[in-house]
Backbone of each chain as ProteinMPNN parsed JSONL, in Angstrom:
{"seq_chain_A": "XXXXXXXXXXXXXXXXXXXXXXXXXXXXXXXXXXXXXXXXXXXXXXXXXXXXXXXXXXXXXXXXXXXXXXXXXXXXXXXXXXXXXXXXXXXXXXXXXXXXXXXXXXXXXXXXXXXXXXXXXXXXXXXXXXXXXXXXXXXX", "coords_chain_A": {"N_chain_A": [[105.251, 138.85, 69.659], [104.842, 137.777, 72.591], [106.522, 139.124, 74.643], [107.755, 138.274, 76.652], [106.931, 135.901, 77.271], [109.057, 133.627, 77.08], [110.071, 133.866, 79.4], [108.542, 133.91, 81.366], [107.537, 131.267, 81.229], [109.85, 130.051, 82.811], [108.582, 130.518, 85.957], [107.416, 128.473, 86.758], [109.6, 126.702, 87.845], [111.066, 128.45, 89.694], [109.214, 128.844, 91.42], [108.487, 126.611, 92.579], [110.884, 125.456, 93.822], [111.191, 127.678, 95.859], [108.696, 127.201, 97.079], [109.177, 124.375, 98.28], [111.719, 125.703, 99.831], [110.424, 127.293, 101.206], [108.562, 125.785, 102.793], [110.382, 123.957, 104.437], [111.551, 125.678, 105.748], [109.212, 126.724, 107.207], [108.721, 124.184, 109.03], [109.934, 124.117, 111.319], [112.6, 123.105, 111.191], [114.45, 124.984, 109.981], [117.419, 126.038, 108.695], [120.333, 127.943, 110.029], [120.911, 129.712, 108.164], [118.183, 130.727, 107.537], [117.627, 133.247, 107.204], [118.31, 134.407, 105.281], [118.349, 132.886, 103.661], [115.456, 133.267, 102.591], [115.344, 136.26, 101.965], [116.433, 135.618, 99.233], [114.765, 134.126, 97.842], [112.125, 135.999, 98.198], [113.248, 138.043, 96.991], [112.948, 137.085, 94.349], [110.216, 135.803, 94.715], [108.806, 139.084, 94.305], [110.295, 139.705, 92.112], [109.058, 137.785, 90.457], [106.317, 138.585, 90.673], [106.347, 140.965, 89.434], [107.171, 140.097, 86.822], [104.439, 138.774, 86.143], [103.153, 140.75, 85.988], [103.739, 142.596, 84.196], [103.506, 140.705, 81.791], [101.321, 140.43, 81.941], [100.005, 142.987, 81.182], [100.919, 142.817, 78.898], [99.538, 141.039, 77.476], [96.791, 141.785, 78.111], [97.142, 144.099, 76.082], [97.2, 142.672, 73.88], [94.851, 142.224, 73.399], [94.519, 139.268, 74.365], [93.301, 138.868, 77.314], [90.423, 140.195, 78.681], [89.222, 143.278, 79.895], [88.17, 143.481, 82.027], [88.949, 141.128, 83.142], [91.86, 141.516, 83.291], [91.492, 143.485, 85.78], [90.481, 141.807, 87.478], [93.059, 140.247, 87.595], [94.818, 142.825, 88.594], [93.493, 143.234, 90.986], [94.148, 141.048, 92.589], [96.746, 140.66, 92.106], [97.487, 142.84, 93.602], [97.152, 142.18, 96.466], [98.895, 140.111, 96.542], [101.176, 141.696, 96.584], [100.844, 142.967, 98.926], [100.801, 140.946, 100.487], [103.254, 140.207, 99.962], [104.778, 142.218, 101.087], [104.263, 142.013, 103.902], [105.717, 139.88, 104.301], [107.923, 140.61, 104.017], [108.384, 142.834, 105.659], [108.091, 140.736, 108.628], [110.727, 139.105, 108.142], [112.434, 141.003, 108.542], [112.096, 141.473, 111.348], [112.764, 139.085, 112.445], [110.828, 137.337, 112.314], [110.213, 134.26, 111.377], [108.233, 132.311, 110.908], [106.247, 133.372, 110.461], [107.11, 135.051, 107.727], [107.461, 132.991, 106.188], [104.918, 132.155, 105.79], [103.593, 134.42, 104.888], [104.916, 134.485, 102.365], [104.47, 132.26, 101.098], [101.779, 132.368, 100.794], [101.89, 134.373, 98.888], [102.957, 133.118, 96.873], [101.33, 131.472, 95.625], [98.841, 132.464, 93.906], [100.535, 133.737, 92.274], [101.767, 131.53, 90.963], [99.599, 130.138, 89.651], [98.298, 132.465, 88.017], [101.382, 132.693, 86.22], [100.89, 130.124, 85.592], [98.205, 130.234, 83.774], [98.854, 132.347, 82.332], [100.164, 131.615, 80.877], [99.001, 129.708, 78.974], [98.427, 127.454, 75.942], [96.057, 127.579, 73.164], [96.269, 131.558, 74.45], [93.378, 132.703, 75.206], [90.39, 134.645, 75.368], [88.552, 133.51, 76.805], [89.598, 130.863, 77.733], [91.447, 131.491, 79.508], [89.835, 132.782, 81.234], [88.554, 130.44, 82.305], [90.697, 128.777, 83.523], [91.411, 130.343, 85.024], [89.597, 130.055, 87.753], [90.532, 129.135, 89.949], [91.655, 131.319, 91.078], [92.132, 133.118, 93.308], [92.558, 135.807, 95.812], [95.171, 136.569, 97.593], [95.772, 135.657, 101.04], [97.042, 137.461, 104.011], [98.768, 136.13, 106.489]], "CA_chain_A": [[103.958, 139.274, 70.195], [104.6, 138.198, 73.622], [108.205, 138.92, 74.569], [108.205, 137.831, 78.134], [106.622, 134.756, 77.212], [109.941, 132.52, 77.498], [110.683, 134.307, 81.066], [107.379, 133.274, 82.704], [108.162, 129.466, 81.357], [110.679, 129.329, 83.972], [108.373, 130.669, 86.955], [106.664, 127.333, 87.785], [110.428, 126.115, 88.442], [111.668, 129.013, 90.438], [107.57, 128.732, 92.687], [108.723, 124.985, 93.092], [111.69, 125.871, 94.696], [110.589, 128.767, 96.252], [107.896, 126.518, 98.059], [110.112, 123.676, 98.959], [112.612, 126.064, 101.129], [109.45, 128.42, 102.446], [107.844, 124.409, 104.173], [111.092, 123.757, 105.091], [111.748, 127.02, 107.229], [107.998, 126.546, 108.502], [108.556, 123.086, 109.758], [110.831, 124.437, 112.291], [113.89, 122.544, 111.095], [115.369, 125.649, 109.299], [119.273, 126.169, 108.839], [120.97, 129.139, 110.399], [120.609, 130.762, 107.581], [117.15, 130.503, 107.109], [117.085, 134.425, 107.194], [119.193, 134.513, 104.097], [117.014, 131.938, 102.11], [114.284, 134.031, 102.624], [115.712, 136.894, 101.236], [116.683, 135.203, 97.873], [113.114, 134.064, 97.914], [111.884, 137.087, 98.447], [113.648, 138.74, 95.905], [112.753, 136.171, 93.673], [109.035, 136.257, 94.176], [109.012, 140.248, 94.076], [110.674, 140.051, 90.513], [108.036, 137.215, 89.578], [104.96, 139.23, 90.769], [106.229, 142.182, 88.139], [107.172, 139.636, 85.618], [102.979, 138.9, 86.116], [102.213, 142.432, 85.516], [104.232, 143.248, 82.465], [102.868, 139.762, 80.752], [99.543, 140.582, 81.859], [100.186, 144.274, 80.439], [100.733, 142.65, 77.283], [98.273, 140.131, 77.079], [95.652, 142.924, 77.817], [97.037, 145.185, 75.022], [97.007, 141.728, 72.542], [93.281, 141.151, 73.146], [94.59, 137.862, 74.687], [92.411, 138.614, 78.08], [89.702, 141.273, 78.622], [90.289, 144.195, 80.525], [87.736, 142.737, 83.561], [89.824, 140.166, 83.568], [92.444, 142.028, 83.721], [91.119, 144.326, 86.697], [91.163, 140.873, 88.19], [94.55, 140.34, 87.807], [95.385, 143.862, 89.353], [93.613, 142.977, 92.212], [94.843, 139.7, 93.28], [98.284, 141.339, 92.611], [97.642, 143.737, 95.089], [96.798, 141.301, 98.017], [100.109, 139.624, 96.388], [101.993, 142.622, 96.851], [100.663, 143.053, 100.501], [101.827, 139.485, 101.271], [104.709, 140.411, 100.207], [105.036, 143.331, 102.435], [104.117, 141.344, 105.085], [107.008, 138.819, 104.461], [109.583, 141.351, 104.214], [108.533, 142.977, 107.506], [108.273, 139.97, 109.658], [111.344, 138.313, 107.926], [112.764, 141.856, 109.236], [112.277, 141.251, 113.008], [112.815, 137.472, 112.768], [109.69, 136.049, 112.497], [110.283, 133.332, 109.86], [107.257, 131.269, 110.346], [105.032, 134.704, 109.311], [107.885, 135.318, 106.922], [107.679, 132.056, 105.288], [103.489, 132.098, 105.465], [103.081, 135.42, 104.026], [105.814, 134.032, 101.578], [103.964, 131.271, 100.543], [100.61, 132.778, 100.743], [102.097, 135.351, 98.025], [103.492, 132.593, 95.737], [99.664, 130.7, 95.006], [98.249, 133.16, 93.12], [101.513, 133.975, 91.397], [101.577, 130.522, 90.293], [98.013, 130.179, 89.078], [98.368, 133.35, 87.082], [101.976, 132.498, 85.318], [100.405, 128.906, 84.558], [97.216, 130.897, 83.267], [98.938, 133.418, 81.074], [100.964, 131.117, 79.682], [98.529, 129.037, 78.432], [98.199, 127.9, 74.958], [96.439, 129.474, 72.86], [95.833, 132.18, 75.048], [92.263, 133.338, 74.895], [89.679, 135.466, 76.924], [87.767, 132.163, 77.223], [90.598, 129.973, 77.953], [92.224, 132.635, 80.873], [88.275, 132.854, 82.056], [88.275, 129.056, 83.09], [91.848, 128.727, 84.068], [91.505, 131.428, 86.297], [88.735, 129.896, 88.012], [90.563, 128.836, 91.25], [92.83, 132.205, 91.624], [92.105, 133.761, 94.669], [93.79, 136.835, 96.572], [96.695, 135.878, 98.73], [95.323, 136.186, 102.539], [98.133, 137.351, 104.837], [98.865, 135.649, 108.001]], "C_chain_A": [[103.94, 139.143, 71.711], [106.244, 137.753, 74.277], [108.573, 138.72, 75.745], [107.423, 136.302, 78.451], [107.862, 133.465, 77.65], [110.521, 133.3, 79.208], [109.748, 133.662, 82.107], [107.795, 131.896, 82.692], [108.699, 129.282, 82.636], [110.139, 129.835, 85.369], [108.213, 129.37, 87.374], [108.233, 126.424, 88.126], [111.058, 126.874, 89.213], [110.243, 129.042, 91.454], [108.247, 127.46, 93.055], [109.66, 125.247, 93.981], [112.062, 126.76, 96.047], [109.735, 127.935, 97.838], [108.494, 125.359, 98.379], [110.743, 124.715, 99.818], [111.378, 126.8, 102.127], [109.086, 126.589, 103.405], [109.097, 124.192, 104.889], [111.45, 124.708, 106.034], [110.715, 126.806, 108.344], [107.965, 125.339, 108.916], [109.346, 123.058, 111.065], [111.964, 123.614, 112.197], [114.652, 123.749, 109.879], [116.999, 125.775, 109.499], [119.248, 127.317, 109.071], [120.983, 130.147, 109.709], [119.81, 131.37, 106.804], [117.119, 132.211, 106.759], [117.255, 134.749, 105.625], [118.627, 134.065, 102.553], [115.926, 133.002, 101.958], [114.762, 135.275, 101.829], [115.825, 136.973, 99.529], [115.331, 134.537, 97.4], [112.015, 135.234, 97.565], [112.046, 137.93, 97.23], [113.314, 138.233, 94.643], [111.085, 135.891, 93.239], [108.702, 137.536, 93.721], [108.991, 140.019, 92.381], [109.736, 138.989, 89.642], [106.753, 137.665, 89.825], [105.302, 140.177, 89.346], [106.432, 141.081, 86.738], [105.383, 139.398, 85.212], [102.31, 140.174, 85.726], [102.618, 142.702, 84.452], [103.355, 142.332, 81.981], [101.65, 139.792, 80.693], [99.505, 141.693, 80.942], [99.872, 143.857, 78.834], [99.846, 141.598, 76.623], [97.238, 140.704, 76.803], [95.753, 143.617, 76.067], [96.545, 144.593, 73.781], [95.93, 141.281, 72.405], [93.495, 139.78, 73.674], [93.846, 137.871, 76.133], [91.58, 140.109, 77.96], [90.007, 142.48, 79.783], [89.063, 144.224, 82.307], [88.146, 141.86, 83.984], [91.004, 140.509, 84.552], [92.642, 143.296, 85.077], [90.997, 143.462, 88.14], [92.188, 140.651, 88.529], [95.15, 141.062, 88.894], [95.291, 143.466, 90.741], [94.407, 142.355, 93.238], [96.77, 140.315, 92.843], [98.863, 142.38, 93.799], [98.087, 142.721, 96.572], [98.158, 140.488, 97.851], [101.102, 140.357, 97.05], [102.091, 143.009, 98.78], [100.962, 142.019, 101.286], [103.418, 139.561, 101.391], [105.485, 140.967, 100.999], [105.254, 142.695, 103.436], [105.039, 140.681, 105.748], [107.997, 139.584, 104.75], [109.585, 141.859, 105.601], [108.479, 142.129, 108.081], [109.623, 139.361, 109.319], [112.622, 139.687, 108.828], [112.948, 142.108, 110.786], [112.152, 139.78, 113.005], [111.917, 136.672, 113.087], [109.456, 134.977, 111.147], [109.054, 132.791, 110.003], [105.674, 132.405, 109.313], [105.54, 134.87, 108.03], [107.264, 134.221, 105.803], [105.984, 131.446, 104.637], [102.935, 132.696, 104.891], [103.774, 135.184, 102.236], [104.844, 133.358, 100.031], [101.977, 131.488, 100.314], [100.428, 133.644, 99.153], [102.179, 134.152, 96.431], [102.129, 131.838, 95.016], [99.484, 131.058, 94.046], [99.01, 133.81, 91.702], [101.592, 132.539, 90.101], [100.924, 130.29, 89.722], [97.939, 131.146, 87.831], [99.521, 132.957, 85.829], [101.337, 131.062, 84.294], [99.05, 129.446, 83.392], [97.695, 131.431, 82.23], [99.618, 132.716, 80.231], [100.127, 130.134, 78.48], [98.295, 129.077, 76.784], [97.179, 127.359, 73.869], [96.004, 129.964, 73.878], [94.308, 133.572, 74.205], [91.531, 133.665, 75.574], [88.86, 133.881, 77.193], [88.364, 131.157, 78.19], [91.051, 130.512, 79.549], [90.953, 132.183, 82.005], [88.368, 130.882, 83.282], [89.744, 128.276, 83.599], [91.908, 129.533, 85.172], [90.383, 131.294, 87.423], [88.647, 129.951, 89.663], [91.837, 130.363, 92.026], [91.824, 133.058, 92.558], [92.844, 134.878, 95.187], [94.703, 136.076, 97.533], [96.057, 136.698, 100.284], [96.709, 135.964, 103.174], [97.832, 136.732, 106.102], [98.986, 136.06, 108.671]], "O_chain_A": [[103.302, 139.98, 72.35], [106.86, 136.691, 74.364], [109.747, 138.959, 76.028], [107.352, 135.731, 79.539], [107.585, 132.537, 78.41], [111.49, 132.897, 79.853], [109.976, 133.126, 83.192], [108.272, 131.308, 83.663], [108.203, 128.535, 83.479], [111.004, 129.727, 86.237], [108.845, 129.029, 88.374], [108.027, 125.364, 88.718], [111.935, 126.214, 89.771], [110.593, 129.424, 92.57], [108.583, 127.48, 94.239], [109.241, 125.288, 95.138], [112.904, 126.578, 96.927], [109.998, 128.016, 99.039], [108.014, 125.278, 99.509], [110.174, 124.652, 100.908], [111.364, 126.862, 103.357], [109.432, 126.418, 104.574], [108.957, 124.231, 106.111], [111.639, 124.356, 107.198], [110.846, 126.721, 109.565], [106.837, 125.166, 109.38], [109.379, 122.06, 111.785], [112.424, 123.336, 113.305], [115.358, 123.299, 108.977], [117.571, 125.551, 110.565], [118.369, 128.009, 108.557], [121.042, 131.296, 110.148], [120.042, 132.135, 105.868], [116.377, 132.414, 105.798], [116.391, 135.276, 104.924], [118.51, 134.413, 101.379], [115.758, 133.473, 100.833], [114.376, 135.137, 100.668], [115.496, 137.887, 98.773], [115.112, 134.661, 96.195], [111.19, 135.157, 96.654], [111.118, 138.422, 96.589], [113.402, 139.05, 93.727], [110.644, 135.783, 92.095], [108.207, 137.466, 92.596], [108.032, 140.118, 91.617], [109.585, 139.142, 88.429], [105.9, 137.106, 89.136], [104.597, 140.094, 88.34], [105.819, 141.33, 85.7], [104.995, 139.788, 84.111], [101.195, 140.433, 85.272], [101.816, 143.102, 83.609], [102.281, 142.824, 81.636], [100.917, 139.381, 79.793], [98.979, 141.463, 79.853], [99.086, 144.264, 77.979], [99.577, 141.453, 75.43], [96.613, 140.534, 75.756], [94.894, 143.646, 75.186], [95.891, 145.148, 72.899], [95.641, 140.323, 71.689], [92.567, 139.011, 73.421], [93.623, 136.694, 76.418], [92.016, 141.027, 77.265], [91.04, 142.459, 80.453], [89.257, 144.858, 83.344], [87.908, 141.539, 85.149], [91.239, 140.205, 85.721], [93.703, 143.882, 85.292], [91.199, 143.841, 89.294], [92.492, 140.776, 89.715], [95.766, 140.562, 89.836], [96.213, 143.326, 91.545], [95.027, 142.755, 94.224], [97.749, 140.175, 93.575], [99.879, 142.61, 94.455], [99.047, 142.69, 97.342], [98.666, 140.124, 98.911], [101.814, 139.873, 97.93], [103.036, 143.212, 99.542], [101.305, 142.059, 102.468], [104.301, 139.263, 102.195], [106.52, 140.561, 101.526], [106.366, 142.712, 103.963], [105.319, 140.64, 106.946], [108.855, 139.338, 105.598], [110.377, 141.559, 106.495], [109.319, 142.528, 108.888], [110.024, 138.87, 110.375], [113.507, 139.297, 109.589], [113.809, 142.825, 111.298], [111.257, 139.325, 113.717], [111.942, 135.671, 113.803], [108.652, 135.045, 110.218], [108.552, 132.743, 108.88], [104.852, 132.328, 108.4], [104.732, 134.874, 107.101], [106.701, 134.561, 104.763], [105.745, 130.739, 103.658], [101.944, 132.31, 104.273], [103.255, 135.6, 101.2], [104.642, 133.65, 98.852], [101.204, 130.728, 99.73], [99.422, 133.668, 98.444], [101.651, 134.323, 95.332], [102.095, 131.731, 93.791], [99.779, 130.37, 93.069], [98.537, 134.192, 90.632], [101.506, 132.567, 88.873], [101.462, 130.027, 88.646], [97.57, 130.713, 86.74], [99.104, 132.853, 84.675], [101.279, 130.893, 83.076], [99.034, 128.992, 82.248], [97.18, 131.174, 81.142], [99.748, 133.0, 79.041], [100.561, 129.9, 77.352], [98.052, 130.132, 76.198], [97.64, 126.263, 73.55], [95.3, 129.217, 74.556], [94.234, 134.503, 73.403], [91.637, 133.165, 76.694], [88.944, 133.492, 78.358], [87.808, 130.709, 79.193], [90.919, 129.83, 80.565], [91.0, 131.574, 83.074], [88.259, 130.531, 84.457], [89.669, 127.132, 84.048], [92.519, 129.24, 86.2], [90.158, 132.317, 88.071], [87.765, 130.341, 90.428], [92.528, 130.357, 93.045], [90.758, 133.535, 92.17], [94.036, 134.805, 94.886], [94.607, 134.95, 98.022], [95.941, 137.901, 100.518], [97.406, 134.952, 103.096], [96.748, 136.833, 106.675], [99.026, 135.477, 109.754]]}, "seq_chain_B": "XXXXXXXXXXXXXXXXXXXXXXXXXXXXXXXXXXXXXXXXXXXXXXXXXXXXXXXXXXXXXXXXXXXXX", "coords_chain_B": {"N_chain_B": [[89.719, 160.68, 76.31], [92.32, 160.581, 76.512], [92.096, 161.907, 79.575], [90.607, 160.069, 80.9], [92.794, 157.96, 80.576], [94.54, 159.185, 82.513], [93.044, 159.207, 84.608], [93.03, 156.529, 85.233], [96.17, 156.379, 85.678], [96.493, 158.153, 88.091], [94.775, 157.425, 89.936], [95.376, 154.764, 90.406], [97.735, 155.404, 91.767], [97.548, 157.016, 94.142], [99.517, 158.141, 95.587], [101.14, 159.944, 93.882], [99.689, 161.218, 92.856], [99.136, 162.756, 95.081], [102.041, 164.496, 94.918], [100.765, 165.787, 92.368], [99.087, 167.499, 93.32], [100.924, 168.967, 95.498], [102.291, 170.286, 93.491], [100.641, 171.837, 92.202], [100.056, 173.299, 93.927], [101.818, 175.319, 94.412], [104.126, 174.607, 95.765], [107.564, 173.066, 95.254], [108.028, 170.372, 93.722], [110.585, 167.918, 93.875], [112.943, 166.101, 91.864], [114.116, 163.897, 93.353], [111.636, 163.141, 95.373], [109.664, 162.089, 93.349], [110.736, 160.05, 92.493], [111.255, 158.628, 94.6], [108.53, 157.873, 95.08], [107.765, 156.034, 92.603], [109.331, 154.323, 92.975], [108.543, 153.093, 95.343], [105.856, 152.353, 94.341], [105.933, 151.075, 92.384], [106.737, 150.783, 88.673], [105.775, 149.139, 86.519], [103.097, 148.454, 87.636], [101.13, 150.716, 87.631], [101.622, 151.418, 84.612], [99.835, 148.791, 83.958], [97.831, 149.377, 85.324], [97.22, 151.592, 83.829], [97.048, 150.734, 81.36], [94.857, 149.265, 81.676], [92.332, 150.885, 82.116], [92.636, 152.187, 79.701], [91.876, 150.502, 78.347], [89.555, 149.567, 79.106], [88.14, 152.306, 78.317], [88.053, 152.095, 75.687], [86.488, 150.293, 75.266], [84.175, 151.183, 76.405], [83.168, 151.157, 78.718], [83.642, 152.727, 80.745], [84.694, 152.943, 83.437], [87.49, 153.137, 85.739], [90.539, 151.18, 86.118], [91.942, 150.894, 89.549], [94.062, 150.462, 91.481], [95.433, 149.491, 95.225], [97.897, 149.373, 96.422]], "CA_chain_B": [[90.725, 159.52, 76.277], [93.582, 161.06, 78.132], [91.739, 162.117, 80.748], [90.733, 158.355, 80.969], [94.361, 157.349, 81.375], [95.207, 159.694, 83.207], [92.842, 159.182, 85.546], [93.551, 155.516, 85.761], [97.297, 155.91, 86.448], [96.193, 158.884, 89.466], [93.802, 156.405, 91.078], [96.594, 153.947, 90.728], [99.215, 155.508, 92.351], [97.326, 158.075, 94.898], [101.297, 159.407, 95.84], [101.498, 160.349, 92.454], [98.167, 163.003, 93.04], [99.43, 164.13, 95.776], [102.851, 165.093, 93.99], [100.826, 166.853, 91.896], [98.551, 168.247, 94.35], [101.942, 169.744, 96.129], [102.352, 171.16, 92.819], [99.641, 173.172, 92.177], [99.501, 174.773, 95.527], [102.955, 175.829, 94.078], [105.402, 173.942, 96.023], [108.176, 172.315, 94.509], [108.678, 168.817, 93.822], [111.763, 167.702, 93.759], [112.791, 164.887, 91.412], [113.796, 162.446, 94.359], [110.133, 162.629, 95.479], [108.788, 161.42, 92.53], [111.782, 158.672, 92.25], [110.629, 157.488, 95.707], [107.201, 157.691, 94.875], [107.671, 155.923, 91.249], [109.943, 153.198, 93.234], [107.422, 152.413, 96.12], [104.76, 151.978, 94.01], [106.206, 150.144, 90.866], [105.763, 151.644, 87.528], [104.817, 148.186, 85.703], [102.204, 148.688, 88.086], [101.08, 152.251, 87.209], [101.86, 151.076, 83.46], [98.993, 148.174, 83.841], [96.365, 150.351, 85.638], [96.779, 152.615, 82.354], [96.374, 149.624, 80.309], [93.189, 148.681, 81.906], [91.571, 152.093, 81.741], [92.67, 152.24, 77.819], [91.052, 149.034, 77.75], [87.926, 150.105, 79.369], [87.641, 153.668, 77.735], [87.715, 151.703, 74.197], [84.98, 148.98, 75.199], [83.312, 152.402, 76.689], [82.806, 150.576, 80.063], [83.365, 154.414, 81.67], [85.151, 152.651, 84.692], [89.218, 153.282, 85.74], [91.459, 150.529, 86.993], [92.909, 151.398, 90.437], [95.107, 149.382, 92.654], [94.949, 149.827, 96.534], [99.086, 149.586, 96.231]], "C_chain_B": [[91.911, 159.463, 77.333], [93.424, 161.251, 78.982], [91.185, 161.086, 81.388], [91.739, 158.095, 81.487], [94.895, 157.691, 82.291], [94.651, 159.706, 84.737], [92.601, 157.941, 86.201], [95.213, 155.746, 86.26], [97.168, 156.671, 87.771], [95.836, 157.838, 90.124], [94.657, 154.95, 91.518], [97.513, 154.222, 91.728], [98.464, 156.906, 92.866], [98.74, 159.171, 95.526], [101.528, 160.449, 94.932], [100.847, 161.996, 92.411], [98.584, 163.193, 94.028], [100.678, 164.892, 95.503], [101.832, 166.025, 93.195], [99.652, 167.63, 92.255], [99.629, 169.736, 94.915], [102.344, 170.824, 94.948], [102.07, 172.118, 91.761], [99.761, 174.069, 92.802], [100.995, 175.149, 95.542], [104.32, 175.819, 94.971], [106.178, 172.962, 95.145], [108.178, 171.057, 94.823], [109.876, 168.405, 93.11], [111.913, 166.378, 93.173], [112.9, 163.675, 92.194], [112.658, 162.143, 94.624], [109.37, 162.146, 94.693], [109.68, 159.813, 92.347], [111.056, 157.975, 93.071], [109.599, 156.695, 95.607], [106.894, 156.347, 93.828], [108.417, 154.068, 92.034], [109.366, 152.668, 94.459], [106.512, 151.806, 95.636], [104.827, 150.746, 92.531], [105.713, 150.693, 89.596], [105.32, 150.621, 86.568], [103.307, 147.972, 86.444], [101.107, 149.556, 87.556], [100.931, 151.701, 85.403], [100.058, 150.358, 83.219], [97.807, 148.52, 84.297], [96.057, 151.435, 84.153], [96.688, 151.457, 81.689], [94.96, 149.274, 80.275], [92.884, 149.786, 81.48], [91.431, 152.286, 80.261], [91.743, 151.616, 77.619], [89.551, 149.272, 77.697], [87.098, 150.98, 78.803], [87.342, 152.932, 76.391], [86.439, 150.668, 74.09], [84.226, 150.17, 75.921], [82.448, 151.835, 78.157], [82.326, 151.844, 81.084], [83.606, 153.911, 82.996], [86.505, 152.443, 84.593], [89.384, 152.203, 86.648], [91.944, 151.209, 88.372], [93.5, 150.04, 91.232], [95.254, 149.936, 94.035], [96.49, 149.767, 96.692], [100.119, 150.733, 95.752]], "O_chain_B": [[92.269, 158.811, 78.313], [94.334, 160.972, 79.763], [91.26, 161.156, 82.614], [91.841, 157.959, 82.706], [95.631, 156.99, 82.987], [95.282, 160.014, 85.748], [92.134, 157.885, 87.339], [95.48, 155.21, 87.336], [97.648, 156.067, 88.731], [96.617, 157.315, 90.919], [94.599, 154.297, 92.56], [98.014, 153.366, 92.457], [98.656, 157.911, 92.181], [98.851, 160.372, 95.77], [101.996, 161.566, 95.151], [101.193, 163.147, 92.149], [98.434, 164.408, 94.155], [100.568, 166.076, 95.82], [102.079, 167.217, 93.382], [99.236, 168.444, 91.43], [99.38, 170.94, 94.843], [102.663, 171.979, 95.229], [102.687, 172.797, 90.941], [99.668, 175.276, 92.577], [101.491, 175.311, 96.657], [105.249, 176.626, 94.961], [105.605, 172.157, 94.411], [108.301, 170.612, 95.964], [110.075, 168.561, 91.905], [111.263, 165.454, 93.662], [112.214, 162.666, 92.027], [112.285, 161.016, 94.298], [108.307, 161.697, 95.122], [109.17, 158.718, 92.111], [110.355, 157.012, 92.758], [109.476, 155.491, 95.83], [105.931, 155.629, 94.098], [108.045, 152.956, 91.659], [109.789, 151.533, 94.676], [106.122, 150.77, 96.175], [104.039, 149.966, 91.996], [104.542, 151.021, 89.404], [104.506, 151.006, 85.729], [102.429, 147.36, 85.836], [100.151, 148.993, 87.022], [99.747, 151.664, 85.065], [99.183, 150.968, 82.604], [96.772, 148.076, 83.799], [95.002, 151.849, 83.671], [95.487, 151.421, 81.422], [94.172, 149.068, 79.352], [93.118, 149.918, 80.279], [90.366, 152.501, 79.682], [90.812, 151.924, 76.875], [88.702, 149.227, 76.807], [85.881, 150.863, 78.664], [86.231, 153.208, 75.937], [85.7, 150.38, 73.148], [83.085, 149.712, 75.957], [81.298, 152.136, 78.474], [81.342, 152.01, 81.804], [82.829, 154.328, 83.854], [86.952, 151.76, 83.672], [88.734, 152.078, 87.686], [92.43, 152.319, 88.154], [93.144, 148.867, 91.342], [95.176, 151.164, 93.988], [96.566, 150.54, 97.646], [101.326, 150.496, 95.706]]}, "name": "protein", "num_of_chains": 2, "seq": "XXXXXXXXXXXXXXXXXXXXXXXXXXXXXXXXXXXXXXXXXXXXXXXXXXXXXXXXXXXXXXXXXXXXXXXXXXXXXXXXXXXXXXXXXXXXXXXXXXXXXXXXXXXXXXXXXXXXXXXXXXXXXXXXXXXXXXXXXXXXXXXXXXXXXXXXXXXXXXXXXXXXXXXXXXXXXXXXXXXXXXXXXXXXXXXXXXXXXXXXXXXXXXXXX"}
């Protein structure tokens, strides 16, 4: 019933990680190849924003949230998606500390949502008050 | 119904309508342009804006998902 259920599991340990190297870039003690981290980061949130959209996809279709909920979702994936943008262009002309703010601005809401959808059971009630503190991702 | 969905995944993916804007007014579109289009915008994207709208048209809300993406 929800076949990307064991994939999200492992977001809140690839966000952990994720947000450990983004503070460490923005504390201004990054390594040389801070550009590089970022990248694999990068690529890494990217493919966990869509893993958020399929599982939402199918949560919607399973009656497991409502579809204003889900219009929620979209949104705050947007403003995700535009963080993301954000990151890739500044990480693009070497501005890591935007890089690593838009980064980490992106990953919040990502987080909030995988812990949300995963929840169990998953129910429009349940989502409703889990989802209480998700927010759009404001770029820097 | 379809015209529901269909006019959640448009409003989704405004590139999309103008692809098929361009091909009405009987210019070709060429499959790269829709690739590009389809790979800028994300189609689990596109996918979940038609989900909502389904969603909506069946609870008879009479309002389409769009995404500003």
């Amino acid at each position: 019933m929800r076949p990307f259920l064991p994939a999200l599991l492992l977001l809140p340990l690839l966000l952990c990680d994720a947000c450990t190297t983004a503070t460490t870039a923005a504390s201004g003690t990054a390594p040389p190849t801070a550009l590089q981290t970022f990248d694999a980061l990068y690529a890494n949130a990217v493919q966990a924003e869509d893993l958020v959209l399929v599982t939402s996809t199918s949560a919607l279709n399973s009656k497991f949230i409502s579809a204003t909920q889900a219009k929620k979702i979209l949104s705050v994936l947007d403003s995700v998606k535009a963080a993301l943008d954000a990151a890739n262009a500044a990480a693009q002309v070497g501005s890591i500390g935007s890089a690593t703010g838009n980064l980490a601005a992106a990953l919040g809401p990502i987080a909030i949502l995988s812990s949300c959808l995963t929840s169990k059971p998953l129910t429009i009630a349940i989502f409703e008050t889990c989802a209480v503190k998700l927010t759009p991702a404001v770029i820097s | 119904m379809i015209l529901v969905l269909l006019q959640g995944v448009l409003g989704a993916a405004p590139q999309l309508l103008a692809l098929f804007t361009q091909a009405k007014a009987g210019q070709a579109v060429s499959t790269t342009q829709v690739a590009q289009v389809l790979s800028q915008y994300g189609i689990d994207r596109a996918v979940f804006a038609a989900a909502i709208a389904k969603a909506e048209a069946a609870a008879g809300m009479g309002q389409t998902a769009t995404s500003s993406s």
